[in-house]
C-alpha positions as CSV (number, residue, x, y, z in Angstrom):
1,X,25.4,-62.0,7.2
2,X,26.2,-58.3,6.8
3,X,25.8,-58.2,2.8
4,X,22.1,-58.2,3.9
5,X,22.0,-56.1,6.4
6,X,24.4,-53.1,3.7
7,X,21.3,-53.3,1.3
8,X,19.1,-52.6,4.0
9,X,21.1,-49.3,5.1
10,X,20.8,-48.1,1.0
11,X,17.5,-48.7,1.1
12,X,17.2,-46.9,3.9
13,X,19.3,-43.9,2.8
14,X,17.0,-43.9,-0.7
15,X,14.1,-43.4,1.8
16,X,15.4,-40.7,3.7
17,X,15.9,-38.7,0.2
18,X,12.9,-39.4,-0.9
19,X,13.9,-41.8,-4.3
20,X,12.9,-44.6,-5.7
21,X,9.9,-47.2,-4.6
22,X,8.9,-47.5,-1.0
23,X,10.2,-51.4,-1.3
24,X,13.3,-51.8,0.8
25,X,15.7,-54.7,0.3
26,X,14.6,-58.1,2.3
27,X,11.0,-57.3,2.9
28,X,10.2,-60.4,0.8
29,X,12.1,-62.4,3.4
30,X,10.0,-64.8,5.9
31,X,12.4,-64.5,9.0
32,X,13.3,-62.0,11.6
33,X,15.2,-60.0,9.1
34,X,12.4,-59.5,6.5
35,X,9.9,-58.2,9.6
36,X,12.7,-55.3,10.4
37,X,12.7,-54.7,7.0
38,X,8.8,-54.2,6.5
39,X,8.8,-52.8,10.0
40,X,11.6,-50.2,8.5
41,X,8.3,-49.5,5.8
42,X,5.8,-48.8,7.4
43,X,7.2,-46.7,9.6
44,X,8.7,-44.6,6.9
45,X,5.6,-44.4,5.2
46,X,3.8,-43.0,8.2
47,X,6.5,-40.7,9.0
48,X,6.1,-39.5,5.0
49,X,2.0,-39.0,5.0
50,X,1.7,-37.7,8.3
51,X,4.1,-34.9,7.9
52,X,1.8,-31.7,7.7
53,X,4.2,-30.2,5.4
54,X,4.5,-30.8,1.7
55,X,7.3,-33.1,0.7
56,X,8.7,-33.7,-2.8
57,X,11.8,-35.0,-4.7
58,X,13.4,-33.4,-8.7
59,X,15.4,-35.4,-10.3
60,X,17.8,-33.8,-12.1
61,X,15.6,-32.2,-15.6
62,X,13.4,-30.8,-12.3
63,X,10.8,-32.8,-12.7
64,X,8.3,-34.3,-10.0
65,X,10.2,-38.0,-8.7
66,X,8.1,-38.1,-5.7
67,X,5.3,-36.1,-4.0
68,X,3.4,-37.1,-0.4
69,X,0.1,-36.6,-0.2
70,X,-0.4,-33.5,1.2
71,X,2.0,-32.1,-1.6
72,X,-0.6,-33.8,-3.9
73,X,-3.5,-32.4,-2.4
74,X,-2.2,-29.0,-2.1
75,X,-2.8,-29.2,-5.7
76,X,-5.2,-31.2,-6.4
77,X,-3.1,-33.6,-8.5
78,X,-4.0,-37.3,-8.1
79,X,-0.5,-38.4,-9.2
80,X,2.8,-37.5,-10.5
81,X,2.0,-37.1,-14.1
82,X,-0.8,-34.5,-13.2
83,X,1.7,-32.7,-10.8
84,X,4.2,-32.4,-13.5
85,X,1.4,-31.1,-16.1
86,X,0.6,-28.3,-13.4
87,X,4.1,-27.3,-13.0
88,X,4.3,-26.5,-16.3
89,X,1.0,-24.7,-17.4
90,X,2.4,-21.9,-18.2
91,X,2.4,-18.4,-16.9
92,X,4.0,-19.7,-13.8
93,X,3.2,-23.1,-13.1
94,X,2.4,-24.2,-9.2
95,X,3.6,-20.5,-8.7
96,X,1.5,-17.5,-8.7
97,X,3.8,-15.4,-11.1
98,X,6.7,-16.4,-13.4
99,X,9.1,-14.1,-11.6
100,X,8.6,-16.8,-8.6
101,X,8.8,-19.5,-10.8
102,X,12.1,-18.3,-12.3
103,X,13.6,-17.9,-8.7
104,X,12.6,-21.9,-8.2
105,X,14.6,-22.9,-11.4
106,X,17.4,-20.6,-10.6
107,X,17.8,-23.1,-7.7
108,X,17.7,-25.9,-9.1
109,X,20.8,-24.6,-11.4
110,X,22.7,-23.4,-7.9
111,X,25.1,-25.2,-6.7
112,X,24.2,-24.2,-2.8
113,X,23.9,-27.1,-0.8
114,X,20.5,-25.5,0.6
115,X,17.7,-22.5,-1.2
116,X,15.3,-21.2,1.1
117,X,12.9,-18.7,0.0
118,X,8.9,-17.8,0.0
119,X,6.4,-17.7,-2.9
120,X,2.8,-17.4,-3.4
121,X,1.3,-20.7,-4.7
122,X,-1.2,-21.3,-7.4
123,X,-3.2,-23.9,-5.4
124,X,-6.6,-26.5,-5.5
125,X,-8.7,-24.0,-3.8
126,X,-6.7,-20.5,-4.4
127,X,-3.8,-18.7,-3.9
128,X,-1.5,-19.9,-0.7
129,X,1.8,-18.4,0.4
130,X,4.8,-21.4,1.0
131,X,7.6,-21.5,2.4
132,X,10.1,-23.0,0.2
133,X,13.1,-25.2,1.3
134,X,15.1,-27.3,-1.4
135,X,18.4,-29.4,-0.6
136,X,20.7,-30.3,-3.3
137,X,21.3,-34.6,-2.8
138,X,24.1,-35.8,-4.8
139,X,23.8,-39.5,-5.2
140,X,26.6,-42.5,-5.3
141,X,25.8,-42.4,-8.6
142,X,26.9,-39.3,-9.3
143,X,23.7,-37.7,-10.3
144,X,21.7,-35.0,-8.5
145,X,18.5,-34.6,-6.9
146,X,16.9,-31.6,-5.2
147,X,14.3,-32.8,-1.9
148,X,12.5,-30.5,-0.8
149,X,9.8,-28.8,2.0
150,X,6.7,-27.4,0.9
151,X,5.5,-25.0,3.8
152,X,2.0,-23.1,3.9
153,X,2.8,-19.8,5.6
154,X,-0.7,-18.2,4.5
155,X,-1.9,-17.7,8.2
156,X,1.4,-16.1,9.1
157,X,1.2,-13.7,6.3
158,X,-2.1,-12.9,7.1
159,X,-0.9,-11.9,10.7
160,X,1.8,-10.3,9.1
161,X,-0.3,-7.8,7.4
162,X,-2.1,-7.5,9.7
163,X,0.4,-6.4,12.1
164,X,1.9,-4.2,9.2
165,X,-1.5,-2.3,8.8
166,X,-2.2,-1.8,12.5
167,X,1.3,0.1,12.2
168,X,0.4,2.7,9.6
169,X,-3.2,2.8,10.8
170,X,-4.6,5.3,13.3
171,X,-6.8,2.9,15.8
172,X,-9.6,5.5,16.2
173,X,-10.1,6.9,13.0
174,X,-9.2,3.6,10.9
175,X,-7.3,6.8,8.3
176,X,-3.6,5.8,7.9
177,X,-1.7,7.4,10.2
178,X,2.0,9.3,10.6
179,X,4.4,6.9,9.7
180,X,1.9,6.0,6.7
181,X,1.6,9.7,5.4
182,X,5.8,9.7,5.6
183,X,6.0,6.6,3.5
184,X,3.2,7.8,0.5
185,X,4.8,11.9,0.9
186,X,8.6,9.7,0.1
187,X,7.1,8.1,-2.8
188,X,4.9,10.8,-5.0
189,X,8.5,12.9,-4.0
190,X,10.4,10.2,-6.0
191,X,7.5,9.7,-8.3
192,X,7.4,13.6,-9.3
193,X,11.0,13.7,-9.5
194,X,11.3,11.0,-12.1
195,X,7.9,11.6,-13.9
196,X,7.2,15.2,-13.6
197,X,4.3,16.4,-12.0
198,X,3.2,18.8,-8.8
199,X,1.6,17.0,-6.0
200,X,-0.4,19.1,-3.5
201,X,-0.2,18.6,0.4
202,X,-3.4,19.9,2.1
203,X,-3.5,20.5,6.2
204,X,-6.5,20.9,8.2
205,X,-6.5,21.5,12.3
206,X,-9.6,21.2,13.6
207,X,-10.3,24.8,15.5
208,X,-10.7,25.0,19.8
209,X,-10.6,21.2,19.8
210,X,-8.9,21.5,23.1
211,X,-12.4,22.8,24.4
212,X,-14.2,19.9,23.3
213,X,-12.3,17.4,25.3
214,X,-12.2,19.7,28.4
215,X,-15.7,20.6,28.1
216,X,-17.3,17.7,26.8
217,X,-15.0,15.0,27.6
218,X,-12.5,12.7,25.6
219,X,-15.7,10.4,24.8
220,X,-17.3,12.9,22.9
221,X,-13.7,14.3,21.3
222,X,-12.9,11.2,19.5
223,X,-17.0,10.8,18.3
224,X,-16.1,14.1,17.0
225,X,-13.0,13.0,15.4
226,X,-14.4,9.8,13.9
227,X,-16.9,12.0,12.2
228,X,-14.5,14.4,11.1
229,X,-12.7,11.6,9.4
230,X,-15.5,9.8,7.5
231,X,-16.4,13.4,6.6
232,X,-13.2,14.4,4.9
233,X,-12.7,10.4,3.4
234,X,-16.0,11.0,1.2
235,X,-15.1,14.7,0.2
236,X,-11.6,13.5,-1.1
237,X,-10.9,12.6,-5.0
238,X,-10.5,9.0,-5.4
239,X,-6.7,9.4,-6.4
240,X,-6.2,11.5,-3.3
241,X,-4.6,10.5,-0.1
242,X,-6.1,11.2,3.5
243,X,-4.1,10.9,6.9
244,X,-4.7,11.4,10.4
245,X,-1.5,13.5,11.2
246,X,-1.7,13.1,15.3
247,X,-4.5,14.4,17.8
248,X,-6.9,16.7,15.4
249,X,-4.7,17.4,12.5
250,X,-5.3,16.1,9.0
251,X,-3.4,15.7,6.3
252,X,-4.7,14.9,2.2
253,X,-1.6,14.3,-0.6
254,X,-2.8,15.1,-3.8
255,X,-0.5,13.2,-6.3
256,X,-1.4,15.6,-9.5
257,X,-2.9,18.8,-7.8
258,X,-2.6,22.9,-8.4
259,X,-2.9,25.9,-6.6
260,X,-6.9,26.0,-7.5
261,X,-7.7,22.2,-7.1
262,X,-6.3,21.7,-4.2
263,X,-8.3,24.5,-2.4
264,X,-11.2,23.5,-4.0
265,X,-11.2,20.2,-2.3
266,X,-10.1,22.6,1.2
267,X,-13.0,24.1,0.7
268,X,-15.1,21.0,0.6
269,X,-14.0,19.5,3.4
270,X,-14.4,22.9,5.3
271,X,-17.9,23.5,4.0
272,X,-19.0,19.5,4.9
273,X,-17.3,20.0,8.2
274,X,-19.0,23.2,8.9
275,X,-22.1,21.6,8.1
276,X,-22.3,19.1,11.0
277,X,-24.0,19.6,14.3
278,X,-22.5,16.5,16.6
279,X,-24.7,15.5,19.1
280,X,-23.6,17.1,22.1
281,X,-21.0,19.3,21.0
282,X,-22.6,21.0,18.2
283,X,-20.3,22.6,15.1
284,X,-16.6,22.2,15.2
285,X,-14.7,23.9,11.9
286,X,-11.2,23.7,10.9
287,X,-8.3,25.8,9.4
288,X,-6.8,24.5,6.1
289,X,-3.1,25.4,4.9
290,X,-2.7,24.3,1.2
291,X,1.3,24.0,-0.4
292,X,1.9,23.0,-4.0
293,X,5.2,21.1,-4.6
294,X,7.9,23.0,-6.2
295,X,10.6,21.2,-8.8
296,X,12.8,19.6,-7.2
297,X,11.7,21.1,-3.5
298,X,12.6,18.9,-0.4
299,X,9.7,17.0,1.4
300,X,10.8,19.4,4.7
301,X,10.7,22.4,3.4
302,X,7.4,21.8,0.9
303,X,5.3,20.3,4.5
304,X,7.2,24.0,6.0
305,X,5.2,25.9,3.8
306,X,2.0,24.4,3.9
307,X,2.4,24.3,8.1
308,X,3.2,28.4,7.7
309,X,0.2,28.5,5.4
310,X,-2.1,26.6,8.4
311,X,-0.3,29.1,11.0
312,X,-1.7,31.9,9.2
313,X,-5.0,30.4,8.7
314,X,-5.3,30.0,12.5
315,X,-4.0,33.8,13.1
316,X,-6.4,35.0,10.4
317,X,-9.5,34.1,12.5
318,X,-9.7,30.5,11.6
319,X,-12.1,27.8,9.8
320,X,-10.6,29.3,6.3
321,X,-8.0,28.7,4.2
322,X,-4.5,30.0,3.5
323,X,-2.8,28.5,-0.1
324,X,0.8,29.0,0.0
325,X,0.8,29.7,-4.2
326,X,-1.1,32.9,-3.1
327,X,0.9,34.9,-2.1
328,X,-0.6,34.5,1.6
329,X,0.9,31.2,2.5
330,X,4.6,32.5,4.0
331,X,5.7,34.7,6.7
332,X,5.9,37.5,4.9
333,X,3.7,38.3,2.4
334,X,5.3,38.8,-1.1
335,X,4.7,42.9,-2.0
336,X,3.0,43.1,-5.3
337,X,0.9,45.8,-7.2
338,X,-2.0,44.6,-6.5
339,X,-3.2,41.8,-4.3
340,X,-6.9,40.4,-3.6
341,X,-7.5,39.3,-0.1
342,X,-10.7,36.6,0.3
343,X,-12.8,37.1,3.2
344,X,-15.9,35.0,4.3
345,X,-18.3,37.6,4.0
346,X,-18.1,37.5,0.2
347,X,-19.2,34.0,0.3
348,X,-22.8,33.4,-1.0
349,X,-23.6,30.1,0.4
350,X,-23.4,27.9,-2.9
351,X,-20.3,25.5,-2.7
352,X,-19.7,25.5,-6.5
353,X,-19.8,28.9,-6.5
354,X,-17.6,30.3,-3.5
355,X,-15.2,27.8,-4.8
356,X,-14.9,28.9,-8.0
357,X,-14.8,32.8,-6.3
358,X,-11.9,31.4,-4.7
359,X,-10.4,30.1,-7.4
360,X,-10.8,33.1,-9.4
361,X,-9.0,35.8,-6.5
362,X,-5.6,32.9,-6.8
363,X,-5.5,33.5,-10.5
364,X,-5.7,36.9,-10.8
365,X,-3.2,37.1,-7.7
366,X,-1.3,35.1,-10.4
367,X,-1.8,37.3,-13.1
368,X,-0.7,40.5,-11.1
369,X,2.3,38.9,-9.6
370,X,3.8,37.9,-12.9
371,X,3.4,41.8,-14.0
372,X,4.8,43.0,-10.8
373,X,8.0,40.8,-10.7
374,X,8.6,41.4,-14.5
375,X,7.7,38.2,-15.6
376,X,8.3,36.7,-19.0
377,X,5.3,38.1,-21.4
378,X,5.0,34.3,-22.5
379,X,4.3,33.3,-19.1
380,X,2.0,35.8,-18.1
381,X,-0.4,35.4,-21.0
382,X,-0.4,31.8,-19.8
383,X,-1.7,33.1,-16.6
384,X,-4.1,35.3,-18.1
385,X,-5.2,33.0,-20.6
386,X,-6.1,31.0,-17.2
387,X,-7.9,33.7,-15.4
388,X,-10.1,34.3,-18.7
389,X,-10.7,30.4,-19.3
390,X,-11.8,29.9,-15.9
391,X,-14.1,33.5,-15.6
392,X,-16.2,32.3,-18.5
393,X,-16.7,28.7,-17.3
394,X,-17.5,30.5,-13.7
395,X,-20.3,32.6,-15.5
396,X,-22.0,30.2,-17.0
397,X,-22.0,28.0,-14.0
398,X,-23.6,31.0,-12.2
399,X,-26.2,32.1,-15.2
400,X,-27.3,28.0,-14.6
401,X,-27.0,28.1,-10.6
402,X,-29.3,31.4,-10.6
403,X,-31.5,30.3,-13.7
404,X,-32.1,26.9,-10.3
């Protein structure tokens, strides 16, 4: 009497772990005991292709024993032998990349009772994220199986990007924001560090903006801003970084950059953002403080100097730029021989041009305060050799632009 009722219980057990067939001893009885026993069945069966999860058993090689249909369908596998084949197409099987797939074998080789981790899946109709949960069964027999959970987490990591983005983004402007500008500034530090290489840090305050809101109202303030920011996100370098710092400061990281690049593309921006009437409001310009990293310069005392260099910009009358590599960008300005001052009446009104002006009062400020401090002669023919490469390139840019 209980001989029968022992083989049930093992079949059973062999259900709950996913092994072997779905037969269960005494379902070919004819009596009360062979109904519990196909009753036993079909329940299990329901319990196994109803669960929205994937589920699957490795035998001990880690190899496919069992799959339930949503594990199949996941993908696209019509039975084991085609599951099997897919997990072992190579680069990475049923996982996205081989570094994921190597973390799934390394489990299978642990000897912790449970392995929980997430992967992104190579699936029927594209990439899926899973959540991953294998359990190490040891058998009667002695050998091993692994059953486990296939989960698809791809909605919650959707949310969870998009929760991560709406943190480093500003909500008005759509430019990422403070804690966004922190994170990038920490890695072109580490990158320059490592690599070599200046990066440039570029901020712009956009001038009387307090008068705009009190004037005109917050409405028309953040119109203004939104504007400012497409603005400044199409006069940008591909490789460069733009930032909403907080209320109407900007920031732009530039990860290779120099004294003269990165004031050309201040100068852009201030021209394009001089160039707009907003409905309402009319022109609103900004002040620009440029900084060039130093080797081996901290990120506080680099974002110091190019915040001195805005300061001055400000006190200087405004809507211009102050580069802290020229001489004008600290507190006190550096005594040299000679020292060439750039003023907005010597503009002409041609972009290329008053940019490459600019360009050519840092180099020769350059020049003269390599003589001044007693420089290495090496050094400053560098400098000059500069200054002269760029003054011929400048002339023949303005023989062409008056020749137009």
């Amino acid at each position: 009497f209980v001989h029968p009722f022992q083989s049930l219980m093992d079949g059973i057990r062999r259900q709950e772990t996913l092994q072997g067939t779905i037969q269960i001893a005494g379902e070919e009885r004819h009596d009360e005991f062979g109904r519990l026993a196909r009753a036993i069945r079909q329940m299990s069966e329901r319990w196994v292709r109803s669960m929205p999860v994937g589920l699957f058993l490795l035998d001990a090689a880690g190899r496919f024993a069992f799959a339930n249909p949503l594990m199949m369908a996941q993908f696209d596998c019509k039975n084991l032998e085609e599951l099997n084949v897919r997990a072992a197409d190579p680069p990475g099987g049923l996982f996205a990349d081989q570094s994921a797939q190597k973390r799934f074998q390394a489990g299978l080789k642990d000897e912790t009772e449970l392995t929980v981790f997430e992967a992104e899946m190579r699936g029927a109709s594209g990439p899926f994220w899973a959540d991953i949960r294998l359990r190490r069964v040891l058998n009667q027999d002695g050998t091993v199986n692994w059953e486990g959970v296939l989960l698809d987490i791809q909605e919650k990591k959707e949310q969870e990007r998009h929760l991560r983005q709406e943190a480093i983004t500003d909500a008005l402007t759509n430019l990422p924001n403070r804690k966004n500008f922190q994170c990038v500034m920490e890695e072109e530090t580490a990158r320059a560090d490592r690599y070599g290489g200046a990066p440039a840090l570029l901020m712009f305050d956009l001038d009387h903006f307090k008068q705009v809101n009190d004037q005109h109202g917050h409405d028309r303030g953040d119109e203004v801003l939104v504007a400012v920011a497409d603005t400044a996100r199409h006069s940008v370098r591909k490789t460069d970084h733009l930032f909403r710092w907080g209320g109407e400061e900007f920031a732009v990281l530039m990860p290779e950059g120099s004294p003269e690049s990165a004031s050309f593309v201040a100068e852009k921006i201030r021209r394009n953002l001089e160039a707009i009437v907003h409905p309402g409001v009319g022109t609103v310009t900004a002040s620009f403080g440029v900084a060039v990293r130093h080797v081996g310069e901290s990120e506080s005392d680099w974002f110091r100097r190019v915040d001195q260099s805005l300061y001055l910009a400000k006190r200087r009358g405004r809507n211009r730029i102050v580069c802290a590599e020229d001489g004008q960008g600290t507190p006190a300005e550096r005594q040299t021989l000679i020292h060439l001052f750039w003023q907005d009446r010597l503009a002409c009104g041609h972009p290329l041009i008053d940019a490459q002006h600019r360009e050519l009062f840092l180099l020769a400020n350059n020049v003269s305060d390599a003589v001044f401090h007693q420089t290495a002669a090496e050094d400053i023919g560098t400098r000059f050799n500069r200054l002269c490469e760029h003054f011929s390139l400048h002339m023949q840019d303005e023989e062409r632009s008056l020749q137009e």
